[in-house]
Biopython code that builds the backbone (N, CA, C, O; Angstrom):
import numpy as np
from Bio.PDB.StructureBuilder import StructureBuilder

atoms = [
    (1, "UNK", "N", (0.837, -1.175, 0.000)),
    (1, "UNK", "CA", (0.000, 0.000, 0.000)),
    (1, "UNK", "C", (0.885, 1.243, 0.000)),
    (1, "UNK", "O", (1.840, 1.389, 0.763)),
    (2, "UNK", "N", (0.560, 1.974, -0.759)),
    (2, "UNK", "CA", (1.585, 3.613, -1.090)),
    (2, "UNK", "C", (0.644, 4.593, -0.217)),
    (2, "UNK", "O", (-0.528, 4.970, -0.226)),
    (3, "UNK", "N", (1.768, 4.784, 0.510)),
    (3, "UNK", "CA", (1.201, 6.150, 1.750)),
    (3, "UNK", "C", (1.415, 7.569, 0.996)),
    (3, "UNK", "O", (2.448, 7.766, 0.355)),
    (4, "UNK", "N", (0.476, 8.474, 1.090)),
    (4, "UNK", "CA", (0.507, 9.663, 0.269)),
    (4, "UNK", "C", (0.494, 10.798, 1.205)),
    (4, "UNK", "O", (-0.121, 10.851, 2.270)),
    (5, "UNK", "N", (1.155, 11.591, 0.744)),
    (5, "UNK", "CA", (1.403, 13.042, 1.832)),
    (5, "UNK", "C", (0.051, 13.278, 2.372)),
    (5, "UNK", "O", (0.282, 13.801, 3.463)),
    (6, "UNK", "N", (-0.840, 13.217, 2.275)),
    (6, "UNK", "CA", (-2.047, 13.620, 2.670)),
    (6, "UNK", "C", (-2.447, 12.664, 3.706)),
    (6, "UNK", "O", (-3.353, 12.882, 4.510)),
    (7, "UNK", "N", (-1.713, 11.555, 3.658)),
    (7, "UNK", "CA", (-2.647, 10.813, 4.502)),
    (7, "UNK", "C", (-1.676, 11.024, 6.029)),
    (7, "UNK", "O", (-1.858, 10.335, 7.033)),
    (8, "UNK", "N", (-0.839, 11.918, 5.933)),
    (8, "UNK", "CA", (0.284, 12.067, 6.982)),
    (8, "UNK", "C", (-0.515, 12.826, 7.497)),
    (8, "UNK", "O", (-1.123, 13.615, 6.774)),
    (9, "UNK", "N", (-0.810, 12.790, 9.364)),
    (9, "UNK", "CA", (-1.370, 13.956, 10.143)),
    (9, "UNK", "C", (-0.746, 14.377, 11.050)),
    (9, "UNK", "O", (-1.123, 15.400, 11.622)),
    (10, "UNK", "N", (0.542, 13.612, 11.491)),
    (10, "UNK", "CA", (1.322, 14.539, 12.791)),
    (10, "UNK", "C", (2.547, 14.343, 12.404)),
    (10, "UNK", "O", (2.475, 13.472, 11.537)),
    (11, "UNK", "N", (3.654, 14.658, 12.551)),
    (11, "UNK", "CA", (5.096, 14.692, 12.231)),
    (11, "UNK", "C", (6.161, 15.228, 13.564)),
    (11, "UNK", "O", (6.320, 16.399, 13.910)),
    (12, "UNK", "N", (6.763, 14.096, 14.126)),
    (12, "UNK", "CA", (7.826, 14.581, 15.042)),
    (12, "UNK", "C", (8.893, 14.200, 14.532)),
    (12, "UNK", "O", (9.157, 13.194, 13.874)),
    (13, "UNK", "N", (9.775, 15.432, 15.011)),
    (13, "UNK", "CA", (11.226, 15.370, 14.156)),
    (13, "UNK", "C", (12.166, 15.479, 15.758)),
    (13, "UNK", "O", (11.772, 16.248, 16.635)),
    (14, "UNK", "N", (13.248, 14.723, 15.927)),
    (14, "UNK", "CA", (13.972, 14.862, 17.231)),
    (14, "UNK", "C", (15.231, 14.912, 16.958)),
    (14, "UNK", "O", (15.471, 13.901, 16.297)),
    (15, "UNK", "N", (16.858, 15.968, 17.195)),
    (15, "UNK", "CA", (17.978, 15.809, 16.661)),
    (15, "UNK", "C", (18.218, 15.945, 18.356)),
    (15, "UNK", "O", (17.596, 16.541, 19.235)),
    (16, "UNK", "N", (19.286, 15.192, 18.354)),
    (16, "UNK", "CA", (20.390, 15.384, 19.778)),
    (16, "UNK", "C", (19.807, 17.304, 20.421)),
    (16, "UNK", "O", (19.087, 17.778, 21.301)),
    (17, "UNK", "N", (20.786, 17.853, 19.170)),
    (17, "UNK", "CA", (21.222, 19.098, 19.287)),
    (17, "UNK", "C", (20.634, 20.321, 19.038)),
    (17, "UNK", "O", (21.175, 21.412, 18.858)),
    (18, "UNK", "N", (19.008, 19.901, 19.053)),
    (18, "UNK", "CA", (17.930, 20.857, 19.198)),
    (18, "UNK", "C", (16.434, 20.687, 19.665)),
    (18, "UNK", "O", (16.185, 19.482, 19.712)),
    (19, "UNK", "N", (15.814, 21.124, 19.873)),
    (19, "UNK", "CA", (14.617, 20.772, 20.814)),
    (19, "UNK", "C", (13.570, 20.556, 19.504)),
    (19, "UNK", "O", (13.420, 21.107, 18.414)),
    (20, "UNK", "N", (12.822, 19.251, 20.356)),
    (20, "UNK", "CA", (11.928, 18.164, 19.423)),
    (20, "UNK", "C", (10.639, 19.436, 18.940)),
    (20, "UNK", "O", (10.078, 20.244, 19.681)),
    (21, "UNK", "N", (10.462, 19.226, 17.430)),
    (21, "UNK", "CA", (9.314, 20.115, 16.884)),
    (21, "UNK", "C", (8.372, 19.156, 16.439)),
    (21, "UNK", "O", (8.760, 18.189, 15.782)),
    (22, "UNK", "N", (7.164, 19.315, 16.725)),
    (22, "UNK", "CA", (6.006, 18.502, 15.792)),
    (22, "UNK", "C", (4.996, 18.996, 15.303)),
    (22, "UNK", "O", (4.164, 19.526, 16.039)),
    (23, "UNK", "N", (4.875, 18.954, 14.294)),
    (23, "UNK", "CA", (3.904, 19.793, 13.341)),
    (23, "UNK", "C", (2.285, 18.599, 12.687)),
    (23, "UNK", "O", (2.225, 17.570, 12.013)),
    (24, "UNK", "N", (1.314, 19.435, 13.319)),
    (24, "UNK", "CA", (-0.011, 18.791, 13.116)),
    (24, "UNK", "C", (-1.015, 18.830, 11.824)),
    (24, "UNK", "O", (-1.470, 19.974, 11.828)),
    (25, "UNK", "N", (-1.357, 18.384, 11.143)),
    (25, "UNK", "CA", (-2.402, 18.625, 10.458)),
    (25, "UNK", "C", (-3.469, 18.969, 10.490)),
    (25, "UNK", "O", (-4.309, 18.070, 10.542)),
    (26, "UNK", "N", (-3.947, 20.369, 10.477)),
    (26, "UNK", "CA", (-5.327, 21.115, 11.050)),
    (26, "UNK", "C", (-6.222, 21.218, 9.756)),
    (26, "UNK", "O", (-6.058, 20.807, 8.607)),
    (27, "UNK", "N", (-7.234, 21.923, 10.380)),
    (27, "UNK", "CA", (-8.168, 22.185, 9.355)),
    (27, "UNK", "C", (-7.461, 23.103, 8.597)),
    (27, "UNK", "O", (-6.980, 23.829, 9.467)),
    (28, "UNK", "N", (-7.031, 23.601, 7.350)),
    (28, "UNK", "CA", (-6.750, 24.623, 6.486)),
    (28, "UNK", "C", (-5.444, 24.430, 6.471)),
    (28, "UNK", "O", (-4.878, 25.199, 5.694)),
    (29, "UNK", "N", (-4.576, 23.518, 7.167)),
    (29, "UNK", "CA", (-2.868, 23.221, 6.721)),
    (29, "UNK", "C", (-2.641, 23.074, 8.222)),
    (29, "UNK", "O", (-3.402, 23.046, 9.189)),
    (30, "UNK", "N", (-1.337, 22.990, 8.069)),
    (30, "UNK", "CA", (-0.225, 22.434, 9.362)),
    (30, "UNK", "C", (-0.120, 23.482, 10.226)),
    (30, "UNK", "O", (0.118, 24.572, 9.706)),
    (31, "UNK", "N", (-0.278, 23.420, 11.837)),
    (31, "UNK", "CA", (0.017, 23.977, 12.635)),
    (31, "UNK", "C", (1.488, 23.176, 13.375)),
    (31, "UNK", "O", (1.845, 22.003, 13.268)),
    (32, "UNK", "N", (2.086, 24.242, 14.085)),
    (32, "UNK", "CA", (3.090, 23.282, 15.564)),
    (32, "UNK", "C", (2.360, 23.202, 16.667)),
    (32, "UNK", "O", (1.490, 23.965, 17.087)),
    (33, "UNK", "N", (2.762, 22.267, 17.078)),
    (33, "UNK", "CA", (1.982, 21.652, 18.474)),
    (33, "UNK", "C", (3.332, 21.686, 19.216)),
    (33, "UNK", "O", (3.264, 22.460, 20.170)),
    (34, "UNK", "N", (4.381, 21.173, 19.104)),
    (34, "UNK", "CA", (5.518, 20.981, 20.150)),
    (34, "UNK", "C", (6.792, 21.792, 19.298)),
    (34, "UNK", "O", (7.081, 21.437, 18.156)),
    (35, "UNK", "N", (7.432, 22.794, 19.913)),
    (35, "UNK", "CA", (7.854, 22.714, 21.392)),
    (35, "UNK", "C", (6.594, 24.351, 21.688)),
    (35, "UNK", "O", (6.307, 24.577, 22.863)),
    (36, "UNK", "N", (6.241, 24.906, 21.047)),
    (36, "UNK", "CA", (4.832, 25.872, 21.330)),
    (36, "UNK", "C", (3.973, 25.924, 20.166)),
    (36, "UNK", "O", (4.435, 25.830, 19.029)),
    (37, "UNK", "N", (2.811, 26.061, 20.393)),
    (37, "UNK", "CA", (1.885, 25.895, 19.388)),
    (37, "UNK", "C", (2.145, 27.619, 18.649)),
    (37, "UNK", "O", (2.328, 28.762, 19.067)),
    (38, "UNK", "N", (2.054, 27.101, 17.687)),
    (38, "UNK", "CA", (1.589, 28.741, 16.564)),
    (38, "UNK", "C", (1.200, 27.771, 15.439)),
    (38, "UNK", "O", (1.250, 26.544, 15.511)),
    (39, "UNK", "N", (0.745, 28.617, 14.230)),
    (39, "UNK", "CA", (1.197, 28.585, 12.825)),
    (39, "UNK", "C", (2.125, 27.998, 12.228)),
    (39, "UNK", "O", (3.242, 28.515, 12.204)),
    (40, "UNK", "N", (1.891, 26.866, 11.651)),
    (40, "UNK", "CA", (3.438, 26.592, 10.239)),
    (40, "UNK", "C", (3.473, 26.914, 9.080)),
    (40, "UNK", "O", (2.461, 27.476, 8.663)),
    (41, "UNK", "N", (4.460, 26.725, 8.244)),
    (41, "UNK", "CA", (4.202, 27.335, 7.147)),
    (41, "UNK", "C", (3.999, 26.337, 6.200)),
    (41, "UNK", "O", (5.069, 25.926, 5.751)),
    (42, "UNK", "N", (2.626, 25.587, 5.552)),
    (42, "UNK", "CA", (2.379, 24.727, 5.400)),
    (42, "UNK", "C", (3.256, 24.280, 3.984)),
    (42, "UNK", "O", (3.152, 23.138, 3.536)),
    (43, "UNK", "N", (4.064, 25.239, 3.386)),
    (43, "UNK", "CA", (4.313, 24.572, 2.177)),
    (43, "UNK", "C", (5.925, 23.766, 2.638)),
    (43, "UNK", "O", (6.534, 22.965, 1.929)),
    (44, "UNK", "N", (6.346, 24.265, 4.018)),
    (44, "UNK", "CA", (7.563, 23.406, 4.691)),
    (44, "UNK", "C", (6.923, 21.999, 5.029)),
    (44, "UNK", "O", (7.437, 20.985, 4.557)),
    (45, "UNK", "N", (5.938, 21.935, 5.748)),
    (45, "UNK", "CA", (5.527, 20.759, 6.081)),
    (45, "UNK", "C", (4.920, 19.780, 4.970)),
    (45, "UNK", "O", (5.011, 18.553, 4.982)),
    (46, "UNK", "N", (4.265, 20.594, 3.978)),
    (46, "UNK", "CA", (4.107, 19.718, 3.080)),
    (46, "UNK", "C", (5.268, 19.019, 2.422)),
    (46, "UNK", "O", (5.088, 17.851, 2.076)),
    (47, "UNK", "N", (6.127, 19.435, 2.264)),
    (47, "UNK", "CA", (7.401, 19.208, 1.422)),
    (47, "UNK", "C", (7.889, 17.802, 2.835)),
    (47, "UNK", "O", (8.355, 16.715, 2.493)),
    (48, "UNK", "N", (7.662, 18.149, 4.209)),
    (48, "UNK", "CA", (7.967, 17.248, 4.900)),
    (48, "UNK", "C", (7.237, 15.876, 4.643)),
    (48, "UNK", "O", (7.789, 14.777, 4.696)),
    (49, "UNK", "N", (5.922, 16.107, 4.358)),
    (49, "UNK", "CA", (4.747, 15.235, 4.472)),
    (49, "UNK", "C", (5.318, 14.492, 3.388)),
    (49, "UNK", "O", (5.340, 13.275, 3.570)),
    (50, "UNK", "N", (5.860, 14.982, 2.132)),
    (50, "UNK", "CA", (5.962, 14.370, 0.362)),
    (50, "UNK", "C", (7.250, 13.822, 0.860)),
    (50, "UNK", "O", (7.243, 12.593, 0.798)),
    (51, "UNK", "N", (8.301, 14.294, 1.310)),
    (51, "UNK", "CA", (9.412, 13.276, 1.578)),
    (51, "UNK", "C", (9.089, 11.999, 2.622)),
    (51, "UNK", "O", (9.578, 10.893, 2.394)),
    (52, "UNK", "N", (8.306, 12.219, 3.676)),
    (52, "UNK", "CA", (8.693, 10.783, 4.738)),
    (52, "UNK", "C", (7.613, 9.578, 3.691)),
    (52, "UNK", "O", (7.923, 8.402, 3.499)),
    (53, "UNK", "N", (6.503, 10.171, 3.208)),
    (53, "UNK", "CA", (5.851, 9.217, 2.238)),
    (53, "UNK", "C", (6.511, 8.673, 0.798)),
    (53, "UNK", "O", (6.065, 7.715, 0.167)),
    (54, "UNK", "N", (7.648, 9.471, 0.416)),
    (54, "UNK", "CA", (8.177, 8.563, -0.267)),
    (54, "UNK", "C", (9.738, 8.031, -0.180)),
    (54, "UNK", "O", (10.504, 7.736, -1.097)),
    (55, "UNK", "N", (9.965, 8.012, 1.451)),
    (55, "UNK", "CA", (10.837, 6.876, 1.518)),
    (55, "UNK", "C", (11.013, 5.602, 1.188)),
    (55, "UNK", "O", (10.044, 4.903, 0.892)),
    (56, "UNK", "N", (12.001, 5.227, 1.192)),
    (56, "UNK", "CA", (12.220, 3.649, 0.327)),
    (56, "UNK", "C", (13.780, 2.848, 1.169)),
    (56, "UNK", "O", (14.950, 3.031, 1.504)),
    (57, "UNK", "N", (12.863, 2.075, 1.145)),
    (57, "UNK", "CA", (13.695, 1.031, 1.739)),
    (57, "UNK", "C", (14.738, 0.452, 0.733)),
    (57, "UNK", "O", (14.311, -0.334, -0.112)),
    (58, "UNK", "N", (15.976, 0.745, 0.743)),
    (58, "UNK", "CA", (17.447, 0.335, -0.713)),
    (58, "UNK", "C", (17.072, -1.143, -0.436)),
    (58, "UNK", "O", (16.450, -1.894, -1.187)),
    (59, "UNK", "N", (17.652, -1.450, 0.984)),
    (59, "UNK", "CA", (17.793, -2.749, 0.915)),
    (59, "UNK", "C", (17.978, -3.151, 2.459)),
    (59, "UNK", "O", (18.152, -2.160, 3.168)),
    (60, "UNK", "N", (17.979, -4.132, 3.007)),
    (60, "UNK", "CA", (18.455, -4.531, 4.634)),
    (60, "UNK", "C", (19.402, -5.000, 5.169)),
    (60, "UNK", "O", (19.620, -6.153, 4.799)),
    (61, "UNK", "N", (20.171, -4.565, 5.989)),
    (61, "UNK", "CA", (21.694, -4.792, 6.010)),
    (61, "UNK", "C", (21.546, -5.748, 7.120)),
    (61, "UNK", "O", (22.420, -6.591, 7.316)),
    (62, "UNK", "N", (20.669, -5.683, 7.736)),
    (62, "UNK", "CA", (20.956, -6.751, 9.450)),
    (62, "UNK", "C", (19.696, -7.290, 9.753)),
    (62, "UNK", "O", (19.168, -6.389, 10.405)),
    (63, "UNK", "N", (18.985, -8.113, 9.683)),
    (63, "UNK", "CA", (17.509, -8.364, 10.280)),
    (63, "UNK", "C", (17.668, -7.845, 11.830)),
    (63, "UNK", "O", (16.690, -7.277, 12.316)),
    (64, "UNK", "N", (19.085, -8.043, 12.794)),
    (64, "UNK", "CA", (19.060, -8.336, 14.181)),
    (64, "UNK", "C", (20.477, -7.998, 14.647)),
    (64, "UNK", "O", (21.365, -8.720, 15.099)),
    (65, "UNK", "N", (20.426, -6.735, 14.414)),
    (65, "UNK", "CA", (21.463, -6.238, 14.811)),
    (65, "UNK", "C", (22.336, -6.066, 16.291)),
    (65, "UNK", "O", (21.717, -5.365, 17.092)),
    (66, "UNK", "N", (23.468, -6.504, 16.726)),
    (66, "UNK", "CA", (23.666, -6.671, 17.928)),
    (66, "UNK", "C", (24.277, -4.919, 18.232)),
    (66, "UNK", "O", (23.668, -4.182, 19.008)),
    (67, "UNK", "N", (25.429, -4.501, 17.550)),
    (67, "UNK", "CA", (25.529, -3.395, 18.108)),
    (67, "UNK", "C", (25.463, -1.899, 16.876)),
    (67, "UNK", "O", (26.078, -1.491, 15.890)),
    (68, "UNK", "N", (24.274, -1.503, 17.750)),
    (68, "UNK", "CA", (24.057, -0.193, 16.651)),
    (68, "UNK", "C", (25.084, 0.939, 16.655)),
    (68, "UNK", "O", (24.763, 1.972, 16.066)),
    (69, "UNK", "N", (26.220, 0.876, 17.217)),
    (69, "UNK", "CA", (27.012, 2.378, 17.531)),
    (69, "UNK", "C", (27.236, 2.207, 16.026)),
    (69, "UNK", "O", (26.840, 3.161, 15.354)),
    (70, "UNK", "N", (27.967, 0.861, 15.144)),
    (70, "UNK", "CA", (28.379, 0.839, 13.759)),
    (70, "UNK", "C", (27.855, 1.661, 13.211)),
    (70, "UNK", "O", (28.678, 2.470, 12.782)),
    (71, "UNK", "N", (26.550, 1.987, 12.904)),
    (71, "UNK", "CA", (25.739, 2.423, 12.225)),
    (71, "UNK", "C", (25.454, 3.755, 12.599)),
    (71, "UNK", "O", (24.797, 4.428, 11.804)),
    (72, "UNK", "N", (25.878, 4.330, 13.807)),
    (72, "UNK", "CA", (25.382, 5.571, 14.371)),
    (72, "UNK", "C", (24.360, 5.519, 15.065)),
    (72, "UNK", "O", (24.033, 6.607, 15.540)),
    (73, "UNK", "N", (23.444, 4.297, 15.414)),
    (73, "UNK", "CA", (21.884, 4.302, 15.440)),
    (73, "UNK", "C", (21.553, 3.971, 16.977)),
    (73, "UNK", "O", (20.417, 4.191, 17.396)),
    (74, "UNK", "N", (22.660, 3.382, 17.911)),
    (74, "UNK", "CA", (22.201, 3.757, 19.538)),
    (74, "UNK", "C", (22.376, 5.079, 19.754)),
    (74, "UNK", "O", (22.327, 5.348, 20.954)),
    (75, "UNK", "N", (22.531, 5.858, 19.158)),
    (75, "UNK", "CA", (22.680, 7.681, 19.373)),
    (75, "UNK", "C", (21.838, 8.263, 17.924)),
    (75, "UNK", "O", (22.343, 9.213, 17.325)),
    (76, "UNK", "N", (21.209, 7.961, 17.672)),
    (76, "UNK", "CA", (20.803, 8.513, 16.388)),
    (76, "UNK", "C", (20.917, 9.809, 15.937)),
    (76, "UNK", "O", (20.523, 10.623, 16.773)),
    (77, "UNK", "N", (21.380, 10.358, 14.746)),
    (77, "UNK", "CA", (21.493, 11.657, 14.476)),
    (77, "UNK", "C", (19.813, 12.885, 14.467)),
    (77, "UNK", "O", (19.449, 14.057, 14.570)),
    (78, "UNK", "N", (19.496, 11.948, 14.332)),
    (78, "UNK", "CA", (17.928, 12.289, 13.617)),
    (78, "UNK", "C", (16.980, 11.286, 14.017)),
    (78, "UNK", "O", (17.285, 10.116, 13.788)),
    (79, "UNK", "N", (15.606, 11.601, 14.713)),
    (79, "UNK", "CA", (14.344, 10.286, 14.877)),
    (79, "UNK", "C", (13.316, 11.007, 14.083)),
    (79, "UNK", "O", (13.572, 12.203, 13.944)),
    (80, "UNK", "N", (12.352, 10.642, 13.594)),
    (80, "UNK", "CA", (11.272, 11.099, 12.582)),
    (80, "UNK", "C", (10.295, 10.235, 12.771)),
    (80, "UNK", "O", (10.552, 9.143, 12.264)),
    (81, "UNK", "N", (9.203, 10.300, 13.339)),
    (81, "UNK", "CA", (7.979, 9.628, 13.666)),
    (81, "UNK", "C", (6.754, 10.571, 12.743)),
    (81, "UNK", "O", (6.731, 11.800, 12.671)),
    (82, "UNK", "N", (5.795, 9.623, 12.097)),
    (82, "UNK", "CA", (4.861, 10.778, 11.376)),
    (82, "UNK", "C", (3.793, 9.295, 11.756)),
    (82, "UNK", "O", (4.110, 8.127, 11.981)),
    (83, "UNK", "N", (2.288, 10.061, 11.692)),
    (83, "UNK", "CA", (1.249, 9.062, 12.205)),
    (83, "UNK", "C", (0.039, 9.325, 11.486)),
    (83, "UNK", "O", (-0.667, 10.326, 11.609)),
    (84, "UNK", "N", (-0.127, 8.450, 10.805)),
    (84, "UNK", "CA", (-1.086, 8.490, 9.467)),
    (84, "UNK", "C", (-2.570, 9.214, 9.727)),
    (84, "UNK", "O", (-2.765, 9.926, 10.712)),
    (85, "UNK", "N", (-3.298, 9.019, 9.006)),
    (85, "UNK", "CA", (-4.306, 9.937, 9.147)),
    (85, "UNK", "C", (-5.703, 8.390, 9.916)),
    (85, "UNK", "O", (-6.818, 8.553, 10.413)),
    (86, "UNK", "N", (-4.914, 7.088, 9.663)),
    (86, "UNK", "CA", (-5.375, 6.274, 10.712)),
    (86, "UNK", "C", (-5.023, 6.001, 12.039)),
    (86, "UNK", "O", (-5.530, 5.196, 12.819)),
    (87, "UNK", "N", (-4.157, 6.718, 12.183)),
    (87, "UNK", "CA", (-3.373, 6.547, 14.203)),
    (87, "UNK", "C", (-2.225, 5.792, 13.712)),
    (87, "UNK", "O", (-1.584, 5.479, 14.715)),
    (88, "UNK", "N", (-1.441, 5.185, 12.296)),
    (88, "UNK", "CA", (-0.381, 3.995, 12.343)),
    (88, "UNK", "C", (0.351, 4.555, 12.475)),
    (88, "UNK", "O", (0.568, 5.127, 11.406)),
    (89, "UNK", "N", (1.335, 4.983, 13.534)),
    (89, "UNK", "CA", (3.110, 5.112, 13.802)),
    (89, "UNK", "C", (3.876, 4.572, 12.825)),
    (89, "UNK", "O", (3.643, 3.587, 12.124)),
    (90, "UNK", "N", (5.026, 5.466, 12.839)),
    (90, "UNK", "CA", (6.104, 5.060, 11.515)),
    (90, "UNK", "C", (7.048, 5.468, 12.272)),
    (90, "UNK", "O", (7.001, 6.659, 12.580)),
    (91, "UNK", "N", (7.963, 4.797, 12.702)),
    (91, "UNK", "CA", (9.335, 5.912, 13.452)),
    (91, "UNK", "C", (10.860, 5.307, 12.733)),
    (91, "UNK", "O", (11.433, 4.217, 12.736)),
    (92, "UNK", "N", (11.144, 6.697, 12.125)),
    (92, "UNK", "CA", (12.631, 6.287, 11.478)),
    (92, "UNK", "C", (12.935, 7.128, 12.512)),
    (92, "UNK", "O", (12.450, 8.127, 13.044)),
    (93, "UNK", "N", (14.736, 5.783, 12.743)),
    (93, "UNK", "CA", (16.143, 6.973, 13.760)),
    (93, "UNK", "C", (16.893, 6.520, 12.207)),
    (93, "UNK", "O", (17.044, 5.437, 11.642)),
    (94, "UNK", "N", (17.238, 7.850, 11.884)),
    (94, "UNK", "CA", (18.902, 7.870, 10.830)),
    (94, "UNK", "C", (20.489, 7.836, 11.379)),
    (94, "UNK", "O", (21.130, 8.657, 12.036)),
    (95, "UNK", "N", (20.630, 7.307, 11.153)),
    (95, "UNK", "CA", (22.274, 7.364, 11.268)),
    (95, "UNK", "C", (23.338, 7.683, 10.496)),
    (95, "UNK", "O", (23.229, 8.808, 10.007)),
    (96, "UNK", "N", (24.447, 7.035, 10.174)),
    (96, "UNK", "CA", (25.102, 7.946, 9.206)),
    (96, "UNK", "C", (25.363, 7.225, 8.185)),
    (96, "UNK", "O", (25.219, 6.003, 8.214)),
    (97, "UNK", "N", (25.905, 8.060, 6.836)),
    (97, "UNK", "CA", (25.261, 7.613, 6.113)),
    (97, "UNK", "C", (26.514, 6.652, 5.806)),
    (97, "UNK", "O", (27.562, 6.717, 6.448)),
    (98, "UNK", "N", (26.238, 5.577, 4.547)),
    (98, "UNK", "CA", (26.676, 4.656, 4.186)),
    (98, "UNK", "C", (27.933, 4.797, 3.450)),
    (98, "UNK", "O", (28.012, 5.851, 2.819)),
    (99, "UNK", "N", (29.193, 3.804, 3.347)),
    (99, "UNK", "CA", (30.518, 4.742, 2.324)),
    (99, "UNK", "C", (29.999, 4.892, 0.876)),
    (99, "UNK", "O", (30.837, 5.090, -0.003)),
    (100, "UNK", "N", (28.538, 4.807, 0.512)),
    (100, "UNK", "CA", (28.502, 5.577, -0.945)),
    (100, "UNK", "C", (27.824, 6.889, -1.175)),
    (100, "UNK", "O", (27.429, 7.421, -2.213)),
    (101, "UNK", "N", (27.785, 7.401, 0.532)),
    (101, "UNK", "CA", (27.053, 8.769, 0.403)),
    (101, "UNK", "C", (26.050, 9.034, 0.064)),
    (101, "UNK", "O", (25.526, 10.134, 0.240)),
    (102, "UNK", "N", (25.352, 7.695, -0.733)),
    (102, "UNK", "CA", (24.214, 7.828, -1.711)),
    (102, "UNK", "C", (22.499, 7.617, -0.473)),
    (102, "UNK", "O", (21.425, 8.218, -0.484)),
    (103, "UNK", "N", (23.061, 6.450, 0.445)),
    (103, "UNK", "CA", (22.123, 6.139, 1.286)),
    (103, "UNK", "C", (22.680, 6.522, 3.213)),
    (103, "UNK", "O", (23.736, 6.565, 3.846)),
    (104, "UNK", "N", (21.255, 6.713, 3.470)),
    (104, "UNK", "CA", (22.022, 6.386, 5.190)),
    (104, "UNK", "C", (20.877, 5.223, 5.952)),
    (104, "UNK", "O", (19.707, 4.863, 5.820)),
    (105, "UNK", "N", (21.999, 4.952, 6.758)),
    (105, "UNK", "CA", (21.754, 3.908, 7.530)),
    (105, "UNK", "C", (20.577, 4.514, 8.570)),
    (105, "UNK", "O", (20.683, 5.552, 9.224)),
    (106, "UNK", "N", (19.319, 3.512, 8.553)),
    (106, "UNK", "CA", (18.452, 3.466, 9.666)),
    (106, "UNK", "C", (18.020, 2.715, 9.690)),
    (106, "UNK", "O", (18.221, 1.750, 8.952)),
    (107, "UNK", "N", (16.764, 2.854, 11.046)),
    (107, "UNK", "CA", (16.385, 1.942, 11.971)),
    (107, "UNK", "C", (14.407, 1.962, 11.488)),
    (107, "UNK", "O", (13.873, 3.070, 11.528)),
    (108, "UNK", "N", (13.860, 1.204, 11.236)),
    (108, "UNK", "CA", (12.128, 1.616, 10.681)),
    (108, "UNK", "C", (11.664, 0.838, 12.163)),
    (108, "UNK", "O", (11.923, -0.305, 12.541)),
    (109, "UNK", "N", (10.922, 1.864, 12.796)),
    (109, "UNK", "CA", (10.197, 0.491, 13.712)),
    (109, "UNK", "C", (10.776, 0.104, 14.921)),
    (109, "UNK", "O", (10.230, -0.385, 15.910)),
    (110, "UNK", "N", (11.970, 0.386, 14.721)),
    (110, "UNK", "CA", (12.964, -0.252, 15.617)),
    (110, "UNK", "C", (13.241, -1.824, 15.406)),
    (110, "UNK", "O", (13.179, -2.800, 16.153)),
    (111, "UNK", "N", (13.576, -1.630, 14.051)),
    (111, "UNK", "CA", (13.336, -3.560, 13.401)),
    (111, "UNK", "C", (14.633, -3.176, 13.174)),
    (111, "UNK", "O", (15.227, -2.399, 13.923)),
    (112, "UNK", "N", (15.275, -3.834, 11.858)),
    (112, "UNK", "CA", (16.264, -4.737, 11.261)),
    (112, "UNK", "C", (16.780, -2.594, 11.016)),
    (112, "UNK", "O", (16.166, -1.528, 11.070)),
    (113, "UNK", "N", (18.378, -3.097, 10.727)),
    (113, "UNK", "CA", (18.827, -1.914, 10.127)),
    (113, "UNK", "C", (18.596, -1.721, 8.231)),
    (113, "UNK", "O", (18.491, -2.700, 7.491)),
    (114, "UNK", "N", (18.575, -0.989, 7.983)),
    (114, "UNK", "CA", (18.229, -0.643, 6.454)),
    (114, "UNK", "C", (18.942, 0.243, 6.037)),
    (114, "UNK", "O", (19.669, 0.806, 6.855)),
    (115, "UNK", "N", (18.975, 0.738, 4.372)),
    (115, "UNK", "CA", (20.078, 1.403, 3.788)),
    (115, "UNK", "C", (18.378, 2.439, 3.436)),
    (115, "UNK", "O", (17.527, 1.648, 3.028)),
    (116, "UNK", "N", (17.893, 3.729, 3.511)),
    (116, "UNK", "CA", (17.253, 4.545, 2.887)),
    (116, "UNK", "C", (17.686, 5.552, 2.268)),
    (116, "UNK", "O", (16.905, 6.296, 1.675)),
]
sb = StructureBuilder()
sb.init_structure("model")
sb.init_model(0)
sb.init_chain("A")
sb.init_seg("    ")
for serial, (resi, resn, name, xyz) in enumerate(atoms, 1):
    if name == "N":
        sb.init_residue(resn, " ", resi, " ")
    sb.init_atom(name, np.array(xyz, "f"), 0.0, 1.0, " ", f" {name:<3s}", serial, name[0])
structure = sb.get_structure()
């Protein structure tokens, strides 16, 4: 099933090195809810909404990974949780990226590691 920006209704974004923002889907476009509610500027969030829906899984590097530091992913650089317009949770942590620059290493779910 192909998830479409629209069907995205909440979006939390978390880095180490700045305080967690989450942006909601309201009536008439995206508001912030965390870290204070105002106004967003919906054509940022949309552009957020069109990227986490068309992530892609390259390929799976570990079903069962024993230690994530390899990967960057017991410290993650980046966590990204977005929650469909049915309540389904999605939570990517990124890590760093892979030696072809092309992909980075994360975590979907908290399952197997993956190349996105």
């Amino acid at each position: 099933e192909t998830l479409t920006p629209d069907a995205i209704a909440r979006v939390t974004i978390e880095r180490p090195d700045a305080q967690t923002i989450e942006g909601v889907r309201a009536e008439g476009g995206w508001a912030i809810a965390r870290p204070h509610e105002l106004a967003a500027a919906d054509p940022a969030w949309n552009r957020v909404a069109s990227t986490l829906s068309g992530l892609k899984i390259e390929r799976t590097i570990e079903e069962a990974p024993e230690d994530l530091s390899v990967y960057e992913l017991a410290d993650p650089r980046l966590r990204i949780a977005y929650f469909s317009q049915d309540g389904a949770e999605h939570a990517f942590a990124f890590g760093v990226a892979d030696p072809t620059q092309r992909y980075r290493f994360a975590s979907v779910n908290d399952g197997p590691v993956v190349l996105i």
